[in-house]
C-alpha positions in Angstrom: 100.2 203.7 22.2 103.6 204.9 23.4 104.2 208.7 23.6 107.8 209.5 23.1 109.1 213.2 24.1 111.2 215.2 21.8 114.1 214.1 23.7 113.4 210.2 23.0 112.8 210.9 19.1 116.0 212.3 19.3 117.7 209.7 20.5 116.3 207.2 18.0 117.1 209.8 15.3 121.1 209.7 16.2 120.6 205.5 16.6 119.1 205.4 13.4 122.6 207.7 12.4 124.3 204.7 13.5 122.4 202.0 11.0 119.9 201.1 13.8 116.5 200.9 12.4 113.2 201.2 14.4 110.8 198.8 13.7 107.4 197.7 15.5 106.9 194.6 17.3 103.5 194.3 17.5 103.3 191.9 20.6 105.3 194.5 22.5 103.2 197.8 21.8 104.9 199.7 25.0 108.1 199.4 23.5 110.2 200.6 21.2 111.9 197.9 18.4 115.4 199.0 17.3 117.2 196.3 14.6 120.7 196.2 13.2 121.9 193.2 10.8 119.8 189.9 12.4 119.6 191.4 15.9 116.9 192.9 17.6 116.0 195.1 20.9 113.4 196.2 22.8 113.8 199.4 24.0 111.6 201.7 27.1 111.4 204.8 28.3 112.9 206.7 31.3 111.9 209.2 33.4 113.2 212.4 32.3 113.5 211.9 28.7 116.0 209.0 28.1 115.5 205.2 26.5 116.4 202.0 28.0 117.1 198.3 27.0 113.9 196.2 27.9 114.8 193.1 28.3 117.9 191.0 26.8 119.2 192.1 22.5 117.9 188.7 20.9 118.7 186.9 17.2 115.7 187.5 14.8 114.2 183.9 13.7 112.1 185.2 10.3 112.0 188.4 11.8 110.8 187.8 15.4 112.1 188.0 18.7 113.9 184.6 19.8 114.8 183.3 23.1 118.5 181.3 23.4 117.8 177.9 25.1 119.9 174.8 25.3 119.0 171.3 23.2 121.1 168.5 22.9 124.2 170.0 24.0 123.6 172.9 21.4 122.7 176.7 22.2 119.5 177.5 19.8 117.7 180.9 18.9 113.9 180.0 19.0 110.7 181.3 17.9 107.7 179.3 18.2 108.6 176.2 16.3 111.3 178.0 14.0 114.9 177.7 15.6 118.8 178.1 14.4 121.7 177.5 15.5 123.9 179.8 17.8 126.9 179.2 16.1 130.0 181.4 16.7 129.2 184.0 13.8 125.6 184.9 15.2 126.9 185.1 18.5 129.2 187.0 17.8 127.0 189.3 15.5 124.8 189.6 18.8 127.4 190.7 21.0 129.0 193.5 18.5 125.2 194.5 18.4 124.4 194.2 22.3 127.8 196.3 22.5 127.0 199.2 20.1 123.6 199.6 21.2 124.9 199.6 24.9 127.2 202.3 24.2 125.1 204.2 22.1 122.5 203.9 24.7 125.3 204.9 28.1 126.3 208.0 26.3 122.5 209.5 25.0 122.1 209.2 29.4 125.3 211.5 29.9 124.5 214.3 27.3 
């Protein structure tokens, strides 16, 4: 189980100010979901109190974690057999969210 210091439940509290919600991924017990809209992150944390990105912000496919991967000349979001399209508007939904959370994240690490 992940133990999170009064410093990390802190930060998640002023994410969650933002409209980030936390949320459990059970396949990824050591770390810590954060969701806004139909994107998704895994976050870790840091030595001396802080949170990091763990791994890449991902498109939820019914609520899961997707990978992007290229078919037939076509960017996909995929989760097991379950895929959609990466058309401009969920792009574009990821990067505002990759942005945000990035952000957010840079300035909890300089207060």
């Amino acid at each position: 189980m992940l133990e999170l210091t009064p410093q990390q439940v802190a930060a998640l509290e002023r994410l969650a100010a933002q409209g980030f919600h936390v949320v459990a991924f059970p396949l990824y017990a050591d770390a810590v979901g954060i969701r806004k809209g139909n994107c998704a992150a895994l976050l870790g944390p840091v030595a001396g109190g802080g949170l990091k990105l763990f791994g890449e912000p991902c498109y939820l496919v019914d609520g899961n974690l997707s990978v992007r991967v290229a078919r037939s000349g076509k960017q996909w979001f995929v989760w097991k057999k379950k895929q959609v399209e990466a058309v401009p508007e969920r792009l574009a939904e990821l990067e505002r969210f990759t942005e945000e959370l990035s952000n957010l994240l840079h300035a909890e690490a300089n207060m």
